[in-house]
N, C-alpha and C positions, 0 to 999 in steps of 0.2 A: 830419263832416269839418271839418277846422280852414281855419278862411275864411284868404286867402294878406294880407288885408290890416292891414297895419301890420306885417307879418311880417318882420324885418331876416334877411337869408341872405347868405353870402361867399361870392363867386368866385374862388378862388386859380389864376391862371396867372403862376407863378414868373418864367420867361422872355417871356412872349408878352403885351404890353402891350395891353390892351383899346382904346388910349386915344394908339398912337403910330402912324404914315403907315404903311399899308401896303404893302409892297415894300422899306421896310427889311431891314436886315442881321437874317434868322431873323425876321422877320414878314411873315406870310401866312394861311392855314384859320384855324390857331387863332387869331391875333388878332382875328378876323374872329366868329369863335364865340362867343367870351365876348361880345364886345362887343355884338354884336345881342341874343342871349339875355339878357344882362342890361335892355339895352333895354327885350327885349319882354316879360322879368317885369314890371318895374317898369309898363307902360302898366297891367297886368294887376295890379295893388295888391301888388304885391310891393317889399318897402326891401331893395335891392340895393347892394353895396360888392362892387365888383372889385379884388383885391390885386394886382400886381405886383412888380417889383424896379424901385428906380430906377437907370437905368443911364446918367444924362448929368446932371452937375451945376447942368444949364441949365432942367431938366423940373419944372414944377410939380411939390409934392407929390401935390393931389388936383384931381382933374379934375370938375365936375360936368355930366353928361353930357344930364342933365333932374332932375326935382324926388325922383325915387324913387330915380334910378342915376348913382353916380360912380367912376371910379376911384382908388383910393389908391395912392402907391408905397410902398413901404417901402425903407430905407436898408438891403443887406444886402451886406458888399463892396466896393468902390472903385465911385461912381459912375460907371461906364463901361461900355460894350458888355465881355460877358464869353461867348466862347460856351457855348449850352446844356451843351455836355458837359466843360466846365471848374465848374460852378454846385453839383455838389454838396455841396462842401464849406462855403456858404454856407447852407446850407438851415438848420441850427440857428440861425443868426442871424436868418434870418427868422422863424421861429417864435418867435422872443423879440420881437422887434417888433411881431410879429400880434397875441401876446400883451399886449403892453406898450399897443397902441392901445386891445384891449378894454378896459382896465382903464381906462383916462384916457376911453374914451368913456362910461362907467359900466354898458355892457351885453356879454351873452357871445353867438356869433350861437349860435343852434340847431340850424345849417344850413351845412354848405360842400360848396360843387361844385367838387373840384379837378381839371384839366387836366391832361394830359400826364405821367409817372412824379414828373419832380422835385418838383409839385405834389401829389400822392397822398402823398407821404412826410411832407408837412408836416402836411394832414391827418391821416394815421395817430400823429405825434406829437402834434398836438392833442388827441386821445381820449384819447391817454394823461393827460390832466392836465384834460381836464373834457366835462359832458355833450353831446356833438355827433353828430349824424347825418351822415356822408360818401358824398356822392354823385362818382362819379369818370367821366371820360371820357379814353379814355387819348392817342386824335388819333393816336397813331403807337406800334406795338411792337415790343419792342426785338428780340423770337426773327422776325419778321417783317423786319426793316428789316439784321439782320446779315447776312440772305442772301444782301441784295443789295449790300452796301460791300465792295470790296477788302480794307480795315485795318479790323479789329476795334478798338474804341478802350478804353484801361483802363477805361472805366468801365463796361465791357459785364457786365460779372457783376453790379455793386452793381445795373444799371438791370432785368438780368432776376432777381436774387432778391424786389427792390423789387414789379417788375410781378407777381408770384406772388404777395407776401406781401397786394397788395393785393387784387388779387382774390377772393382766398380770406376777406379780412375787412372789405371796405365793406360798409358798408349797401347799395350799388345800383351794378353797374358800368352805364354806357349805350353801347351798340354805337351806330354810326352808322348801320351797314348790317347784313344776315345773313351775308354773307362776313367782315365783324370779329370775330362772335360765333363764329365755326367757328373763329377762328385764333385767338380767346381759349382756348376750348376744347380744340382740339388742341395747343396749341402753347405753352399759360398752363398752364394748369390746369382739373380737371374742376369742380372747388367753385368755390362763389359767385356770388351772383347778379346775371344778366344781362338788361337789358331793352333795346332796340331802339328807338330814338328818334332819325331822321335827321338831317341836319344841313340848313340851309333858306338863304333867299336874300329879298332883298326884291323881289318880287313886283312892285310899284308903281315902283320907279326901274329894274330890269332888267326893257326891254321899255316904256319912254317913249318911245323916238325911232326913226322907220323906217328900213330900210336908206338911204333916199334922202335923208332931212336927215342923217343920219350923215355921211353921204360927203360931202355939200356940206359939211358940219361939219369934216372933219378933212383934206376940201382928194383924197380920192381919187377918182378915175374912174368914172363910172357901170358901165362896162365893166370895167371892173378885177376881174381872180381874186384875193380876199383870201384868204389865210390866215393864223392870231393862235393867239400863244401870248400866255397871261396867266399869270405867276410867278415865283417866286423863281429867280435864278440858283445853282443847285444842282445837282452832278453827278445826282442820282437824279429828277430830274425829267424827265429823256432831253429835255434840246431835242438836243442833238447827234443822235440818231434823229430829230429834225422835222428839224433842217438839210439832212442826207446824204438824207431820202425826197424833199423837198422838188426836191432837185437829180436825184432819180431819176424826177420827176414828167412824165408827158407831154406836160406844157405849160410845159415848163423854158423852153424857146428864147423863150417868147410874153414880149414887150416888159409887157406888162399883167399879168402873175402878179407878184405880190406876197408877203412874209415879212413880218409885223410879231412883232418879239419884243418883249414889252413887260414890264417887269418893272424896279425898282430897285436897284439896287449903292453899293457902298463902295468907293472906289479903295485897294490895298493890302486890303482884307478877302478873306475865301474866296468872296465874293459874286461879287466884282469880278474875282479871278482867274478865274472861269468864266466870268465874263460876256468876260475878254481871250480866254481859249479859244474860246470860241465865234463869237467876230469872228475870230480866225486861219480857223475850219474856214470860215467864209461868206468870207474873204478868197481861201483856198485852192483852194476851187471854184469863184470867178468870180462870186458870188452878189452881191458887194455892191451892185451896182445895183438890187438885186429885194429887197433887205431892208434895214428900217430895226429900229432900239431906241428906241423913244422915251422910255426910261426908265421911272420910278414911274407908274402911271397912277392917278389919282387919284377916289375917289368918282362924281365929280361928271363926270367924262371917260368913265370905265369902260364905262357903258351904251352910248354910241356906236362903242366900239372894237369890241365884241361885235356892234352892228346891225349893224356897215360889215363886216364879214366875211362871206366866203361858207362860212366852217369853222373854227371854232374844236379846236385839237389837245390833246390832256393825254395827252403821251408819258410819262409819268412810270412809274419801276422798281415804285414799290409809294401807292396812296393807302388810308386808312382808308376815304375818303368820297369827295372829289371836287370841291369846290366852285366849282370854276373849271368844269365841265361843267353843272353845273345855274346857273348864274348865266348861259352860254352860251347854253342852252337855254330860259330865261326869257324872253332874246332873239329868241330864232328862230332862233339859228342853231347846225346843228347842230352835233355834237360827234362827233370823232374820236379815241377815247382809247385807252391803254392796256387789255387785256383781265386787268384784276388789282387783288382788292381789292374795294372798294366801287363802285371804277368798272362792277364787272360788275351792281352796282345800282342805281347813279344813270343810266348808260345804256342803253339796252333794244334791244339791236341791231337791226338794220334796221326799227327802230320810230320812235326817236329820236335816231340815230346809229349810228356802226358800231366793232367794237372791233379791233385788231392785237394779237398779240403784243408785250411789250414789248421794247426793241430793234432789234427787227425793220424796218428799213427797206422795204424790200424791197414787206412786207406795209402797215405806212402809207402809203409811196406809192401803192399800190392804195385804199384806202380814200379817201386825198384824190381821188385822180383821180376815182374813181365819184360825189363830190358835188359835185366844179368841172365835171363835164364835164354834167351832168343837173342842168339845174335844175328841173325837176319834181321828182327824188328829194329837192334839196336842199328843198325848201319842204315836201314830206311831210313829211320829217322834221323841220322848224324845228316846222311848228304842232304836232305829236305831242309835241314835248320841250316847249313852251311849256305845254301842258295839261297834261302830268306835273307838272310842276312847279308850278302853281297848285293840283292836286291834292294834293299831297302832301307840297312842299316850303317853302310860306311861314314865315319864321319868327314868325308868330306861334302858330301850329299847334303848333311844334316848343315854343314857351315852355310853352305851353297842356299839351303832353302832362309837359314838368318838373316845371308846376306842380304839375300831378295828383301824379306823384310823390312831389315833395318833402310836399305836404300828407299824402299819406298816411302818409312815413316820420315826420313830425311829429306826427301822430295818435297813432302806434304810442308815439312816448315820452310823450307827454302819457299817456298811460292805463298807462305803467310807473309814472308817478309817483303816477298818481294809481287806485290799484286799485279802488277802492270803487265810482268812477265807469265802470267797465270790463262 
């Protein structure tokens, strides 16, 4: 087996900066993803370079993150926020850059794990021009994700012949969950192979601070019914379902029930127009006394916003994975999600949380209430997700099972080249 150290591997996430605050305009999971993973190769003797797009004239080129893991940007398009589904006409650029670094750094990597469709296509043009093994994770699919948007958007063909073509030709796609791998399947394509490799959390900083320094910490009531949403303001992440169950909840009147929506915006971007939505609907219902936004929450704040809740929500229309549910759950507290997707993975119903319909008010309101109203139920379930998730979800585990991987897909061309030794 080919030992992972001194071994240089790229992480291409086109859009989704390893390396920039999350709660920005379109970062969220996946910047979150690369960025640990690369992390927790490199502790793991792996030389890791995360690619991106630079997209603010103001941004370092390369970021170094520790002594094995940096992020690079590459110049591909007008230095500025571009949204994802405006990006692929840029992709050829970027691949000449990708390229053009190789060449001035004096090495080719062997290895790229790219992210999300726009990143897969770079990869798959790499191969075409020299020897690389592509590892892909797709984060979100497109025959999944059209279901649930109103407007189909033009780039809906290039991104679902893309997501097919890839499939059917990486070396290694990775599911996050077994409900990804049934929708790759159904839904992608029956060819190509699929391996199962969850998405993880850090362990050690979610689940440092107890509910009780929380709340002292960010100034809430001992008594206080928390409920927290943590994410991006995006219509498919259903907070308007948290808002309207919220208001349907049977401890709406109680002075002490609480809304924290926590999450980052752009004023004038699509972030920030949801985010104005969404204070209309909490303006409209009388709510705004009982909810705050406190914006981007940042690293270093996060673990306390999760202790100090008595339920953390992920309304969301469709997840690959989840990570706002197992970072919750790391915490102790538990998780009220969506019944769709990976969530019906990362949460283990009346184990570790409870699941609703998506949409569904109605049915979240119920699930909230059954975990504000019983705090016995609620603390079964905190410690239950906390153990899950030390079980199964750490990312260093999640690096650990890559590295396996990637070593082996590296094995595999090592002894193409070299037949004798086979």
């Amino acid at each position: 087996m080919i030992s992972p150290t001194k071994k240089r591997i790229a992480l291409i996430s086109v859009h989704g900066d390893p390396a920039v605050e999350i709660g920005k305009e379109e970062a969220g999971g996946q910047n979150v993803y690369v960025r640990q993973v690369g992390e927790s190769l490199a502790k793991q003797g792996w030389l890791v370079d995360m690619f991106t797009r630079s997209s603010d004239s103001q941004q370092e080129k390369i970021v170094q993150h520790s002594p094995n893991c940096r992020t690079i940007r590459l110049t591909a398009g007008p230095k500025e926020f571009i949204p994802r589904d405006e990006l692929y006409g840029y992709l050829p650029v970027f691949v000449r850059e990708f390229q053009k670094f190789q060449l001035e750094s004096g090495w080719q990597y062997p290895l790229v794990h790219t992210n999300y469709w726009l990143s897969s296509w770079v990869g798959m043009e790499l191969k075409k021009s020299q020897q690389v093994k592509q590892v892909h994770t797709y984060h979100s699919l497109g025959a999944v994700k059209y279901k649930s948007v109103p407007t189909i958007p033009m780039i809906a063909k290039t991104r679902l012949q893309v997501e097919k073509t890839l499939l059917e030709t990486a070396d290694r796609v990775v599911a996050t969950s077994p409900q990804e791998r049934e929708h790759m399947r159904y839904l992608v394509s029956a060819k190509g192979k699929i391996d199962i490799i969850p998405c993880g959390t850090e362990i050690q900083l979610f689940g440092s601070i107890s509910r009780a320094a929380a709340r002292q910490k960010l100034g809430i009531s001992p008594a206080a019914k928390v409920v927290l949403y943590v994410g991006r303001f995006d219509p498919r992440k259903g907070i308007e379902t948290l808002v309207r169950a919220v208001n349907l909840s049977s401890l709406r009147d109680r002075a002490d029930l609480k809304l924290i929506i926590g999450g980052g915006w752009r004023e004038g971007e699509s972030d920030g127009k949801e985010r104005d939505r969404i204070d209309s609907i909490v303006r409209e219902l009388g709510m705004s006394e009982i909810t705050s936004f406190p914006g981007g929450l940042s690293r270093e704040i996060l673990p306390a916003y999760y202790a100090a809740a008595d339920v953390c929500v992920v309304p969301s229309h469709y997840e690959p994975f989840g990570l706002v549910a197992i970072e919750a759950m790391a915490c102790g507290t538990p998780a009220v999600a969506s019944d769709v997707g990976g969530l019906k993975f990362t949460v283990v119903p009346e184990e570790t949380g409870l699941l609703a319909p998506p949409k569904n008010e109605a049915a979240f309101a119920s699930a909230i209430d059954r975990i504000l109203l019983d705090p016995a139920l609620a603390q079964q379930l905190g410690k239950a997700g906390r153990k899950r998730v030390e079980t199964y979800f750490s990312w260093d585990g999640v690096a650990a099972q890559l590295g396996q991987l990637y070593a082996q897909l590296l094995e595999q061309s090592a002894k193409k080249l070299d037949p004798v030794s086979a």
